[in-house]
C-alpha positions in Angstrom: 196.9 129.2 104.2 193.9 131.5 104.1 190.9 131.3 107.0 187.6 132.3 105.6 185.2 133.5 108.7 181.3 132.9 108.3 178.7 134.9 109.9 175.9 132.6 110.1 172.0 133.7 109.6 168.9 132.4 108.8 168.7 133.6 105.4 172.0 134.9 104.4 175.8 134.0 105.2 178.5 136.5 105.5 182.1 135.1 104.1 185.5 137.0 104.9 188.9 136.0 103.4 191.5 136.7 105.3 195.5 135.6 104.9 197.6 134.3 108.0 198.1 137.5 109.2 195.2 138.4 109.5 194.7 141.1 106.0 191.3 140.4 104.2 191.4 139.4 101.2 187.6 139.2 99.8 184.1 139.1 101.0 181.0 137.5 100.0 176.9 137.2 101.1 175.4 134.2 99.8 172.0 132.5 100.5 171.8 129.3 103.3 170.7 126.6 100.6 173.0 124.0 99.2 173.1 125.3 95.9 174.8 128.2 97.7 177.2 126.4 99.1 178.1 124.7 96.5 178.9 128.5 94.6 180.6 129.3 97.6 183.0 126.3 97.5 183.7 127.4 93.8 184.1 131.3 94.8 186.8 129.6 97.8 189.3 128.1 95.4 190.8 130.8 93.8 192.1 132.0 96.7 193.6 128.6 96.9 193.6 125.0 97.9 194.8 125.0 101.8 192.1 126.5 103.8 190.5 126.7 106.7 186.4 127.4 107.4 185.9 129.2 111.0 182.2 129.4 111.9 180.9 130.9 114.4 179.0 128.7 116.9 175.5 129.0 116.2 174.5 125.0 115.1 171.0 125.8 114.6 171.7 128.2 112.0 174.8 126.8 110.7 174.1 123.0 110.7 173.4 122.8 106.8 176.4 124.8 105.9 178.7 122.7 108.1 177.0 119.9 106.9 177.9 120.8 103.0 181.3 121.9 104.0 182.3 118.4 105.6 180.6 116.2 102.7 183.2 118.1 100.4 185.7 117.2 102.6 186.6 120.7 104.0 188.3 121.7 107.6 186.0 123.1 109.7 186.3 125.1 113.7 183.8 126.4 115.5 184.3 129.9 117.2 182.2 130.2 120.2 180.8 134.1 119.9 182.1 135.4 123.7 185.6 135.1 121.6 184.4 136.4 118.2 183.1 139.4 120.4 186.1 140.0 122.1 188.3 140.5 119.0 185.7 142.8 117.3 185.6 144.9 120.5 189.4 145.3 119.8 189.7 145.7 116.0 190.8 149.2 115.1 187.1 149.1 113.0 183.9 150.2 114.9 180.6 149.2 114.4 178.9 146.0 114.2 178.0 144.1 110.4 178.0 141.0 108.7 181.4 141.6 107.4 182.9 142.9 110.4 181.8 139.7 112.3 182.6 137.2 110.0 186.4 139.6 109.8 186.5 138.7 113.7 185.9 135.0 113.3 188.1 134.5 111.1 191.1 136.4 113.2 189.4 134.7 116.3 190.6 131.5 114.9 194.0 132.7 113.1 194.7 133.4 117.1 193.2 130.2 118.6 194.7 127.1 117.3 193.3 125.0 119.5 189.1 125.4 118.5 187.1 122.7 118.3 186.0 120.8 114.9 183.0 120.3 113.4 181.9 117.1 112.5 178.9 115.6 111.5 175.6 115.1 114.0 175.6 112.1 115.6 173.0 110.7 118.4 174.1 113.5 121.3 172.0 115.6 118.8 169.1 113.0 119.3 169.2 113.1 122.8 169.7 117.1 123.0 166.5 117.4 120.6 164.6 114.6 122.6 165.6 116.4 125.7 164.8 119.8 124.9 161.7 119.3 123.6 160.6 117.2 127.0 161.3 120.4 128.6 159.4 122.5 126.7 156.5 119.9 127.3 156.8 120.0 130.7 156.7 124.1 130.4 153.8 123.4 129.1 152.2 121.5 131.3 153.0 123.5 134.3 151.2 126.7 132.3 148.1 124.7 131.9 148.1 123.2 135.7 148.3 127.4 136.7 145.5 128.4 134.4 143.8 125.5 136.0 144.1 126.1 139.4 142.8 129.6 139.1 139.8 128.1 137.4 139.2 125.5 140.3 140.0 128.6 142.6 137.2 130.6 141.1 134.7 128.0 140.9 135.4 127.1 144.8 137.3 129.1 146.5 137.9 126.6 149.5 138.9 123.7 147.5 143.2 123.3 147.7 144.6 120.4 145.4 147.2 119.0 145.9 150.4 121.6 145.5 152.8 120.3 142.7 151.0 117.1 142.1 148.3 118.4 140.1 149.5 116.9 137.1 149.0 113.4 138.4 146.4 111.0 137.0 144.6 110.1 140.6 144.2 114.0 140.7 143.0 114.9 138.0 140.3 112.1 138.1 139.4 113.4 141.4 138.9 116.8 139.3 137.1 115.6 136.5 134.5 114.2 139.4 133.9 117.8 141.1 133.2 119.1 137.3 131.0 116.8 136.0 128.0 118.1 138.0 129.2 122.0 137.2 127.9 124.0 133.8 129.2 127.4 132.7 132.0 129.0 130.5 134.9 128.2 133.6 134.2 124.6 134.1 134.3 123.7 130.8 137.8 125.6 130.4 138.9 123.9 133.5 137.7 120.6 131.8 140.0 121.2 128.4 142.6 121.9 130.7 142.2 118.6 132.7 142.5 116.8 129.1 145.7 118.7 128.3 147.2 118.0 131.5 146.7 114.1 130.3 147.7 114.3 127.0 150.8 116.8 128.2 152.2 113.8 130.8 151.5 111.1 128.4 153.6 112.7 126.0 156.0 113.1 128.8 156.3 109.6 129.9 156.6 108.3 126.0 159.6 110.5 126.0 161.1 109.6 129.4 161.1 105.9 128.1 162.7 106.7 124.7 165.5 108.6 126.3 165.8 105.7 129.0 166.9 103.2 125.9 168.4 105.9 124.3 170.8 107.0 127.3 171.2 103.6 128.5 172.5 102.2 125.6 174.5 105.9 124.2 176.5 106.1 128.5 176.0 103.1 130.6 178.9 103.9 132.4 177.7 107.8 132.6 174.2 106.3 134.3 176.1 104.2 136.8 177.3 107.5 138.2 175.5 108.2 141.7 173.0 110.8 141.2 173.2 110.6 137.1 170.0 109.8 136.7 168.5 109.6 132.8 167.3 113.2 132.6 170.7 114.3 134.0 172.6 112.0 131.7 171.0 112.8 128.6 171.2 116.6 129.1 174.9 115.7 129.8 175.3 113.9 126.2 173.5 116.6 124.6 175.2 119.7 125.6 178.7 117.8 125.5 177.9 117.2 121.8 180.9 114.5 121.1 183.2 114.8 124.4 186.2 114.0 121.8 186.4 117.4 120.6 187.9 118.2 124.0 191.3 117.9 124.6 191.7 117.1 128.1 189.5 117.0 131.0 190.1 120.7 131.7 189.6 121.9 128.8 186.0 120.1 129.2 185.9 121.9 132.8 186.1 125.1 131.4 183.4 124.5 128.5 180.8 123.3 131.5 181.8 126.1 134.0 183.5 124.2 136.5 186.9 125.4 136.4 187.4 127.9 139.2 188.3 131.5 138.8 191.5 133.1 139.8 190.8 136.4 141.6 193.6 137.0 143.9 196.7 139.6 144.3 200.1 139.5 146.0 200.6 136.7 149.0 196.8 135.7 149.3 195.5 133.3 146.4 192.0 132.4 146.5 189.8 131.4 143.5 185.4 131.9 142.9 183.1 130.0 141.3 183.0 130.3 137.6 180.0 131.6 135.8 180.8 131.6 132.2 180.8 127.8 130.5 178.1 126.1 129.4 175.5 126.6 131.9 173.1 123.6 131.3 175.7 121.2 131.5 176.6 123.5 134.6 173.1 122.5 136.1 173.4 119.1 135.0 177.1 118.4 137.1 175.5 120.6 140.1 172.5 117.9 140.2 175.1 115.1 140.6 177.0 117.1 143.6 174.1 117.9 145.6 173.0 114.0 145.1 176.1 112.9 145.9 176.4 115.6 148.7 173.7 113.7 150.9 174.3 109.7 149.6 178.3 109.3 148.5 180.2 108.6 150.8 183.4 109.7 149.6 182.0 113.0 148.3 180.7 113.3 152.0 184.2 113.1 153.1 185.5 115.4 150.8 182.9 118.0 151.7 183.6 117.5 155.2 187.2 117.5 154.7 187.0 120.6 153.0 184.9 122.8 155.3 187.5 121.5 158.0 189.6 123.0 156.2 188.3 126.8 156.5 186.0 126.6 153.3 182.4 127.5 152.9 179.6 125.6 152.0 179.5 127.1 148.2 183.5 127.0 148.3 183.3 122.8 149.1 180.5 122.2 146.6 182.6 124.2 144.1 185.4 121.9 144.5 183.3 118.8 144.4 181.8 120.3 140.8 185.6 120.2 139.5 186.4 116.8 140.7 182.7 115.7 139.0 183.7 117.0 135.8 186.9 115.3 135.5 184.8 111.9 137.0 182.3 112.8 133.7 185.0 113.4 131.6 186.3 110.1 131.6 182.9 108.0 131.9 182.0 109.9 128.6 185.4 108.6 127.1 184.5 105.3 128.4 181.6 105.1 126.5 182.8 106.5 123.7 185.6 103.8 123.6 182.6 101.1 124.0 180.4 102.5 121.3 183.6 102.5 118.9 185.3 99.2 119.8 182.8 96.8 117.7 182.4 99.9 115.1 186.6 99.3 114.7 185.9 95.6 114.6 183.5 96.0 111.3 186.4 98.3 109.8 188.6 95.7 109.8 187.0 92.7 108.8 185.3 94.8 106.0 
């Protein structure tokens, strides 16, 4: 079996041959179209028919490739780039290329055989576009509410809205009224931003209900969680992107960040909190466990428990993250079971 590594760009992709020990065997730079691919598929078999595509794991530059790959019905992993990093840092080669990355993907999965496959985008890449973009809105929006207070603050210096509610409709009527009667270059910026604060939450508030039917109908059971709310859920769906291509629920710990750190020597173990993983889906667990910290009652009592026990405040919440994950873990499986049950159904009648 041979392993071809692809470093992924924007305009150009990087291919390495190498054999299953690792040797190189060829190299190639091709464009990122489809008519490239194609080429590249052709330029693949003569080093034979069992073979194995290793990626590294950059979807937004590697989604049409991927996609190509899989319609011919080709094995694809993904290499996350921490680990394509670490075995170019110890290749006896120095230096950094197309070539010498795409050498290090490929040996990065020769030496993991457990990486996850790619597969085709389903509706976690919905949500994770839906949810992303929300955010930038909301960036947005809390740029133009700055530039607008410093406009308010210039035009009347003893006039203080409303901290963090700026945004809200009540508000910025109350705005538009104190404007009306003022002329000048300031006011009417402070006006334009007024009418991009509305527009900005309208936009907002469209979104919020699309990703409410969306989620709700994608991880019921993940919304029934206390302190999953839909924002929380969907960033949750998104960044997991298919929980199937975990293995088990730690393997999913230690892609979110959850799974604690070993850092002890000789008679005294003790563990810290991990900050590699994914560190949105990080932020998204750590939502749940402070929620959950003030309204669950058994998460209370584990908290409690815990500190009893000689931990720290961070320590306890650290442990409640872990036990969050693997409660995640399997409403995400639960849902995926639901969403593929009827899909099953149609199979077999069909």
């Amino acid at each position: 079996m041979v392993v071809l590594g692809i470093d992924a760009h924007k305009r150009s992709h990087t291919v390495v041959v190498v054999d299953d020990n690792g040797r190189k065997l060829g190299e190639r730079t091709l464009g990122t179209t489809t008519a490239d691919h194609l080429a590249l598929l052709t330029w693949a078999e003569k080093f034979g028919s069992e073979r194995l595509w290793a990626v590294e794991d950059c979807r937004h530059l590697s989604r049409r490739l991927e996609r190509d790959l899989l319609g011919a019905a080709e094995r694809i992993v993904r290499v996350p780039p921490k680990m394509m990093a670490q075995v170019r840092d110890s290749a006896r080669s120095y230096g950094k290329s197309d070539p010498i990355d795409a050498l290090a993907v490929a040996r990065a999965a020769l030496r993991e055989p457990d990486l996850p496959t790619a597969h085709l985008d389903g509706p976690a890449r919905e949500v994770r576009l839906l949810a992303g973009h929300r955010d930038d809105l909301v960036a947005e929006r809390t740029r133009t509410v700055n530039r607008l207070r410093w406009h308010l603050h210039e035009l009347d210096p003893g006039w203080e809205p409303a901290a963090r509610s700026l945004w809200r409709p009540k508000n910025l009527s109350a705005i538009t009224e104190r404007l009306a009667g003022l002329d000048g270059l300031v006011a009417r910026l402070a006006r334009t931003h007024v009418d991009r604060c509305r527009d900005l939450t309208s936009q907002i508030r469209e979104l919020d209900r699309e990703l409410e039917l969306l989620v709700t109908r994608l991880a019921p059971t993940l919304v029934a969680l206390c302190g999953c709310a839909t924002l929380t859920a969907a960033k949750i769906i998104g960044e997991t992107a298919g929980v199937e291509r975990f293995r088990s629920r730690h393997a999913f710990a230690r892609h979110n960040g959850t799974a604690p750190v070993p850092v002890w020597s000789s008679n005294r173990h003790s563990f810290r909190l991990s900050r590699t993983g994914n560190r949105q889906l990080n932020a998204a667990i750590h939502r749940i466990a402070i929620t959950q910290a003030h309204y669950h009652p058994q998460a209370r009592e584990l908290l409690q428990r815990r500190r009893a026990g000689g931990d720290t405040k961070a320590e306890s919440i650290r442990v409640l993250k872990r036990r969050l994950s693997d409660v995640v873990y399997r409403a995400l499986l639960a849902d995926l079971d639901r969403i593929s049950q009827p899909q099953q159904v149609a199979d077999a009648a069909a």
